[in-house]
N, C-alpha and C positions, 0 to 999 in steps of 0.2 A: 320214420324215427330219426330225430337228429343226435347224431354221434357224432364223437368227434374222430379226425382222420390218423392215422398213422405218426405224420412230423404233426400236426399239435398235441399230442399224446407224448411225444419225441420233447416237445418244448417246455412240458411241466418240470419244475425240478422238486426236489425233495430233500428236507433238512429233519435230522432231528437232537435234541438236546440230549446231554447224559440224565440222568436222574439228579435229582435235586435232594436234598438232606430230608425230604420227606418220602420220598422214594417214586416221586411223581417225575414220571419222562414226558415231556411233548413233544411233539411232530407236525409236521406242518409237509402243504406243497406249496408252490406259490402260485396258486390259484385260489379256492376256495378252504381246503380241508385242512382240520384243525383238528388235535386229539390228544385224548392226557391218557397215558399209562400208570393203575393208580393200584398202589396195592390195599388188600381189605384190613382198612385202619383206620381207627374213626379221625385221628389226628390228621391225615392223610386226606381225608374227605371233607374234615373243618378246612382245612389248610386248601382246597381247590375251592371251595366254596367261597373263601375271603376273598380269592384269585377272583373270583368272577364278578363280583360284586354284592355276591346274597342275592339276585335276582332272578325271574325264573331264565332260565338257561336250556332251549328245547335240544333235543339231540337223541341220537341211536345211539345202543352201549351195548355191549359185548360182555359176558362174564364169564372166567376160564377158571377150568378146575381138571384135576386128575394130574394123571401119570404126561408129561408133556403137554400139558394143557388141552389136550384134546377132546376134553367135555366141554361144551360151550350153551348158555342160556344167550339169547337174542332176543330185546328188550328196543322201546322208543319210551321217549316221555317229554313231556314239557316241562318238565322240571326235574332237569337229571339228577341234582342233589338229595331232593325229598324222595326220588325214586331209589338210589343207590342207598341213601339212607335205609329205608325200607329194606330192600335185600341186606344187608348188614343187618342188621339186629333180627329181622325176621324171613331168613330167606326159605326159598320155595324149596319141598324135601328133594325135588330131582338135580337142584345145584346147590346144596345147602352150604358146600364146603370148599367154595370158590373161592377163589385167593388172588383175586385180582380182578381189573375190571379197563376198558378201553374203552372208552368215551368219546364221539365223532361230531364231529358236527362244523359250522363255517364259520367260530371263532366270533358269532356276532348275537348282541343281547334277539330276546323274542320278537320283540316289535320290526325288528332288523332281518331276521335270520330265516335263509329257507329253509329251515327247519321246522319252522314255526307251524306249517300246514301238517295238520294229524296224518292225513289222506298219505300226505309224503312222506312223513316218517312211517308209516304203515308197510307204503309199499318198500322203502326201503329195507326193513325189516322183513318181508317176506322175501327180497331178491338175498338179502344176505342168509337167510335161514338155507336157501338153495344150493347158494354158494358154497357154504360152511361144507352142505353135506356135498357134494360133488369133490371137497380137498379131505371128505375124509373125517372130518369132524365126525362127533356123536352131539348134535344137536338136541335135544332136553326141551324146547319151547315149539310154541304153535304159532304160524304167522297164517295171515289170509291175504287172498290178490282183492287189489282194488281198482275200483273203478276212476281212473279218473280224468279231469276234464282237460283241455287244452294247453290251459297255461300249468298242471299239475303234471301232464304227461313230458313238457318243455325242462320242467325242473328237474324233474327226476331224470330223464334222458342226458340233462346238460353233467347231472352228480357222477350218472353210473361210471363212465368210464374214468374219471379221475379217481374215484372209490376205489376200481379196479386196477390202477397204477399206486394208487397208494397201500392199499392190502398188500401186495407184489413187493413193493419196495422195504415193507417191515417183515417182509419173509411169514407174515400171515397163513397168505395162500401161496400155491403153483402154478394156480391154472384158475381160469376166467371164464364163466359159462359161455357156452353156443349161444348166437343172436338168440333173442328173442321171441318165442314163435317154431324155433326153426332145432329144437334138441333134437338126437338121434333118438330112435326106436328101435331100442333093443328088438334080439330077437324073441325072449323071451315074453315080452310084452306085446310084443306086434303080433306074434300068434293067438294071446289074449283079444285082440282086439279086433282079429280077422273072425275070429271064431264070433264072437259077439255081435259082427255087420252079414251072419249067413255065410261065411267066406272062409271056414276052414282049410288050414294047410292039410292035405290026402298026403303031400310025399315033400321031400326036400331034399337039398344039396349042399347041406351049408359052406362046403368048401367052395363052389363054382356060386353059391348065393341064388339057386335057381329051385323054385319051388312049384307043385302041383297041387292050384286052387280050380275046383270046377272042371276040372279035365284038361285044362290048360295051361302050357309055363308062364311061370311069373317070377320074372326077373327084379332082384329084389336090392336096393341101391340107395347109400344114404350119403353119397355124394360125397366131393371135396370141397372145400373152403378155397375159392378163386375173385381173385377180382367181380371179374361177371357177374358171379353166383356159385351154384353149389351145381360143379361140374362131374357130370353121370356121364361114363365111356362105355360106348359101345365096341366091343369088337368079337370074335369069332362065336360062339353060339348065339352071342346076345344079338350080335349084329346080323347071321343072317334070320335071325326070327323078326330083328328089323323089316329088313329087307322084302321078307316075303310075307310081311304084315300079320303073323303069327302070335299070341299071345299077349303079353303086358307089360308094363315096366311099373313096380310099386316103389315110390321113393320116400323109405322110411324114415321120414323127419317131420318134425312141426304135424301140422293137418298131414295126415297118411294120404298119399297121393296113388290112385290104380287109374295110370294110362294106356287107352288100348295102344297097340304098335299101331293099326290103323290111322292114328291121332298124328302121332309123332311122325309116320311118314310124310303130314300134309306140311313139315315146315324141313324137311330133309331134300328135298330138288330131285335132279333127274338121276337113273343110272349108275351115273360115271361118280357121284360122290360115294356110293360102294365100293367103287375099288381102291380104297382108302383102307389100310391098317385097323385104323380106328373111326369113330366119327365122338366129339365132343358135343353134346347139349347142354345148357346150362337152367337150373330152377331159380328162378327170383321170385322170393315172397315179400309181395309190397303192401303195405296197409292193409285193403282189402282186397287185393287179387292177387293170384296169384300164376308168373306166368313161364310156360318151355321155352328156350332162344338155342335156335341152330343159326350160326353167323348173322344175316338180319331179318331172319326171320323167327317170328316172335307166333306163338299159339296161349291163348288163358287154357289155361285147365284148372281153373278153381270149382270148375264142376265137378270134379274128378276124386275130391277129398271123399273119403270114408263117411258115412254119416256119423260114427260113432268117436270119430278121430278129433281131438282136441288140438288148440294151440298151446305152447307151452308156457 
C-alpha cells in the first residue's frame, strides 16, 4: 500500500475561508482537496453551481443533521449539483432534515478530476462510512468495498491519508482508522468467530488476556502500532509458555492469526534470549503475506489465519 510518511503528511498545510454572504465556507489543503461547506438552501446550491461552471463536477458529499451534527448520510456522485439538488427537494426519510452538506473532491472539472473514476468515489465512500462510525457518528447510508485495479488502488491510497489530515484539521473527526487489513478484534467478536472456526473459548482471563481453547492456553494479543509492525510482548506467563513451547499466541487483528509457540520459537534463538525481561516480536501484514520478526529473523505465518477470519 502506498502511504504517505509522517513529514509529508507534516508538509501539507491547510487553509480555510470564513463563509461567504451565501453561507458557503471552502477549504482547501495544498495538495489535492477542495471542499465547500454549504448550508440546505437552494440559493446556496445555485450560487455553488455558477461557482463551478454548471458542469458536471464528480465528488463525495457528506450530509449532517441532528443535535451536533451527528447524523450523517454518505453519498458519491458525478454530479454533485443534480445530486444535492435531488436530496433538497426530495431527501431520503433517514436524513430528510439535514441542514447542511460538505462536498470534497480535488477542485478540478470531470474530464480532469480523480474523482471522476465511480470505483473511486465508491471506495471512498465506503472508507468514509467506516470512518464516520468509528468518531461516533450515526451513519444513515450503505456503502460497499470495491474491487479495484492498480491504478485505482494508487488513487485512492494517494487521497486517504490527505482526507484523513483534512477531516482532523476541520475538527470533523479525532481519530483515523487502523491500516487497513489490520482493525482490532474485539473481544466480543473474536469469540463469535472462534466459535464459528470449531475453536470455542472453555475459560478466560480477560485481565492477564489468556484464554482456554481445546485444552490449551491461548494467549490472546492485538499488538502495538511500532515502526516494525504491530509489537506482541512476551513476558512472565506468556514468555515461559514461550519458552517451553506450550500453547498459542492469537493475534487479534485484521486475518485472526493462531500461532503455535512451537512456531514462534523457530525465529527466537538459543536459551540465553530467555533470560530477558521481555522478548519483542513484531506482525507485519504485507500485501499478501503475512509475516512474525524476532530481530532478523523473519517466519510467514499466513497459514496461520482463521479460515473464517476476514480482512478488514
Amino acid at each position: 500500500m502506498i502511504k504517505m510518511t509522517d513529514s509529508e503528511i507534516s508538509e501539507i498545510g491547510y487553509h480555510e475561508d470564513p463563509a461567504n454572504g451565501d453561507g458557503i465556507t471552502r477549504a482547501r489543503t495544498t495538495r489535492q482537496i477542495r471542499s465547500w461547506d454549504i448550508p440546505r438552501t437552494t440559493h446556496a446550491l445555485e450560487s455553488l453551481n455558477s461557482e463551478l461552471g454548471k458542469i458536471d463536477f464528480p465528488g463525495n458529499y457528506i450530509l449532517f443533521e441532528g443535535k451536533g451534527n451527528k447524523k450523517v448520510y454518505i453519498g458519491e456522485a458525478k454530479n454533485i449539483y443534480n445530486r444535492l439538488k435531488t436530496h433538497m427537494h426530495s431527501p431520503k426519510d433517514e436524513v430528510k432534515n439535514w441542514t447542511k452538506a460538505l462536498i470534497i473532491n480535488d477542485g478540478r472539472i470531470a474530464t480532469q478530476s480523480e474523482f471522476n473514476d465511480t470505483v473511486v468515489r465508491k471506495a471512498l465512500e465506503y472508507y468514509f462510512i467506516k470512518l464516520f462510525k468509528a468518531n461516533k457518528y450515526t451513519v444513515v447510508s450503505q456503502g460497499e468495498p470495491q474491487n479495484l485495479n492498480t491504478t485505482q488502488k494508487f488513487v485512492f491510497n494517494s487521497l486517504q491519508d490527505e482526507l484523513n489530515f483534512f477531516l482532523l484539521k476541520k475538527n470533523i473527526i479525532s481519530k483515523v482508522l487502523e491500516k487497513t487489513g489490520q482493525l482490532e478484534v474485539h473481544l466480543d467478536e473474536l469469540k463469535k468467530i472462534l466459535a464459528r472456526c470449531g475453536k470455542p473459548i472453555q475459560e478466560i482471563d480477560s485481565q492477564k488476556k489468556v484464554a482456554i481453547i481445546d485444552g490449551q492456553k491461548v494467549f490472546y494479543r492485538s499488538g502495538s502500532d511500532k515502526p516494525k509492525g504491530w509489537q506482541i510482548t512476551f513476558r512472565d506467563l506468556s514468555k515461559s509458555a514461550l519458552q517451553s513451547g506450550e500453547g498459542f499466541l492469537l493475534v487479534s487483528r485484521g486475518p485472526i492469526l493462531l500461532i503455535p509457540m512451537t512456531e514462534i520459537q523457530k525465529v527466537i534463538g538459543g536459551a540465553e534470549e530467555y533470560n530477558k525481561n521481555t522478548i519483542d516480536v513484531f506482525i507485519l501484514f504485507e500485501e499478501d503475506t503475512i509475516a512474525l520478526r524476532y530481530k532478523q529473523n523473519t517466519l510467514d505465518v499466513t497459514n496461520f489465519k482463521l479460515p473464517s477470519s476476514k480482512s478488514n
